[in-house]
C-alpha positions in Angstrom: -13.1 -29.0 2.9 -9.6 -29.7 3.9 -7.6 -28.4 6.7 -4.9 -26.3 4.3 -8.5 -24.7 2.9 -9.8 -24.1 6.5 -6.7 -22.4 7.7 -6.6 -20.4 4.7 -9.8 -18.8 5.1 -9.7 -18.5 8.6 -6.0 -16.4 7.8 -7.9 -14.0 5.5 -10.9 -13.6 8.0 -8.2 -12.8 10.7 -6.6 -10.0 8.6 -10.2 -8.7 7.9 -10.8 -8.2 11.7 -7.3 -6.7 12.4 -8.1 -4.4 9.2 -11.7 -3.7 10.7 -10.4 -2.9 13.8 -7.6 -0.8 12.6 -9.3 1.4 10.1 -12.5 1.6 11.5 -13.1 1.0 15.0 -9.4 2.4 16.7 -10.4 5.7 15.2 -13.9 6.1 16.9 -12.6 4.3 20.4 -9.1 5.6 20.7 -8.0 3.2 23.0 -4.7 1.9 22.3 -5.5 -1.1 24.0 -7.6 -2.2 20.5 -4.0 -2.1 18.7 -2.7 -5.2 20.6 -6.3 -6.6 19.3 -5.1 -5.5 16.2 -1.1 -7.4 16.6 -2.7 -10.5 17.9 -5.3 -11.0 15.1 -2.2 -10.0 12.7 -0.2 -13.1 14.4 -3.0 -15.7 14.0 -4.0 -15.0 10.1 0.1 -14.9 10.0 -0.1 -18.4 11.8 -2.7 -19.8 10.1 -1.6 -19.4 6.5 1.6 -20.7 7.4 -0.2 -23.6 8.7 -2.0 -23.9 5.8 0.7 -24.2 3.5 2.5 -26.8 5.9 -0.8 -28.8 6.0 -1.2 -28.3 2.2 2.8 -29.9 2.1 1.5 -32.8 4.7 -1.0 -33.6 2.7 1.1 -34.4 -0.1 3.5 -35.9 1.4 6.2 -33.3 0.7 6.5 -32.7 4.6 6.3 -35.0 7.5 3.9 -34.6 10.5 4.8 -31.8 13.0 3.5 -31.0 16.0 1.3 -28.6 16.4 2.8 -25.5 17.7 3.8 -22.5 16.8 7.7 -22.9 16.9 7.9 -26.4 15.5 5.5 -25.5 12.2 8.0 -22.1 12.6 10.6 -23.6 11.5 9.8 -26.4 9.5 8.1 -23.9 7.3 11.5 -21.8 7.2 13.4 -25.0 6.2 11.0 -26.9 3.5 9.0 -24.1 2.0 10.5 -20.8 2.1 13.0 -21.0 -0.4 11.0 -23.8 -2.2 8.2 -21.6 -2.7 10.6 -18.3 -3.2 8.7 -16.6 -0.1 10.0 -13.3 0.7 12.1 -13.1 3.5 10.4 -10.0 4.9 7.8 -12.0 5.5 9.5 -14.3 7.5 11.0 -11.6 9.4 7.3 -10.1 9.9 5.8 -13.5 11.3 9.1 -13.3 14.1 8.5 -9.6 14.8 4.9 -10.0 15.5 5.4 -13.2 17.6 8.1 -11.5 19.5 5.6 -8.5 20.3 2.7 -10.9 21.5 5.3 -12.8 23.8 6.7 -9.5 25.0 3.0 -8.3 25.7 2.1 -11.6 27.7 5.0 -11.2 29.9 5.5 -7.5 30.3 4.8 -6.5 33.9 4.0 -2.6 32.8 1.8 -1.8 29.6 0.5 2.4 28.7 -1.0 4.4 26.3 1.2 7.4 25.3 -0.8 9.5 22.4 -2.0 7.4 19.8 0.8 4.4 20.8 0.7 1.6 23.2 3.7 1.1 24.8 5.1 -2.5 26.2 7.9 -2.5 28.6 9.9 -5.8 29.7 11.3 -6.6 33.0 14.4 -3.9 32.6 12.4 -1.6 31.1 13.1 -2.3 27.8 10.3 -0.2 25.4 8.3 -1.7 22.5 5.9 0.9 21.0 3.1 0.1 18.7 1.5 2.4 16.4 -1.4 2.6 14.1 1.5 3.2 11.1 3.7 0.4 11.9 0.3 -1.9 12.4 -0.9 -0.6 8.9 2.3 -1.3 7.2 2.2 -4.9 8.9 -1.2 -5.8 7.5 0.0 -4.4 3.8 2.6 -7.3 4.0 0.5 -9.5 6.0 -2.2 -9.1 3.4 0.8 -9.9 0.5 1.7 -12.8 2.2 -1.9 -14.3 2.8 -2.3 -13.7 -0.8 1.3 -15.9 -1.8 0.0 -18.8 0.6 -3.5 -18.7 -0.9 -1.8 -18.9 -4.6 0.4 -21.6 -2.8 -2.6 -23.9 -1.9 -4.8 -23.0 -4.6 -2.7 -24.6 -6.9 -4.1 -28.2 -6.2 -6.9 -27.2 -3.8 -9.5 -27.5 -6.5 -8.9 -31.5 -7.0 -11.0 -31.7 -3.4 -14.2 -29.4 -4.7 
């Protein structure tokens, strides 16, 4: 199997667990803790099927090599196969946003539960607040997106079966 195929099904299996957790195990728990679970797993199937369209591109020979980290595949994805591939902006937007709350959780110095949200703060208090609505609207277009980047890579995937 190649990488592009790897990285895509790991992305799908990612959104499964951040839907699992979500939907079915936030609800019996109620520890708000479970939604950053929830953001982080969004960010990786996010970050894999990106990868996995770069990888597909690599493969080809449609992009060069690129190192392997998140801002450098960030942006050469932006700039080779956003608009090639006609990929919706809002889910570029979605990929920064979630990115930006998993930094802002890594570095935050004070992190709470308030009802049924988690709430981050920065260094000058600055408030980021995560709830189950806003996560379930982010897998909906997570789960779009997974689906264009499968189509993406599907499209000569089977010439390696």
């Amino acid at each position: 199997m190649e990488k592009f195929q790897e990285l895509s099904d790991l992305a799908k299996k990612k959104l499964q667990l951040a839907d699992h957790i979500l939907t079915m195990t936030y609800p019996l728990v109620k520890d708000a803790r479970l939604l950053l679970a929830v953001v982080e797993n969004i960010f990786l199937s996010l970050n894999y099927a990106m990868s996995s369209v770069l990888y597909h591109e690599m493969l080809f020979k449609r992009v060069p090599p690129f190192p392997d980290n998140f801002a450098a595949k960030f942006d050469l994805f932006k700039d080779k196969c956003v608009d090639k591939y006609k990929i919706d902006q809002g889910h570029v937007k979605l990929i920064q946003d979630v990115k930006e709350i998993v930094i802002s959780h890594k570095k935050s110095p004070v992190e709470f539960q308030r009802k049924d949200n988690f709430v981050i703060c920065d260094g000058s208090y600055r408030i980021k607040t995560i709830s189950t609505s806003e996560l379930k609207d982010s897998i909906a277009k997570a789960k779009s997106f997974i689906l264009n980047t499968t189509t993406i890579v599907g499209r000569n995937g089977k010439m390696f079966n």
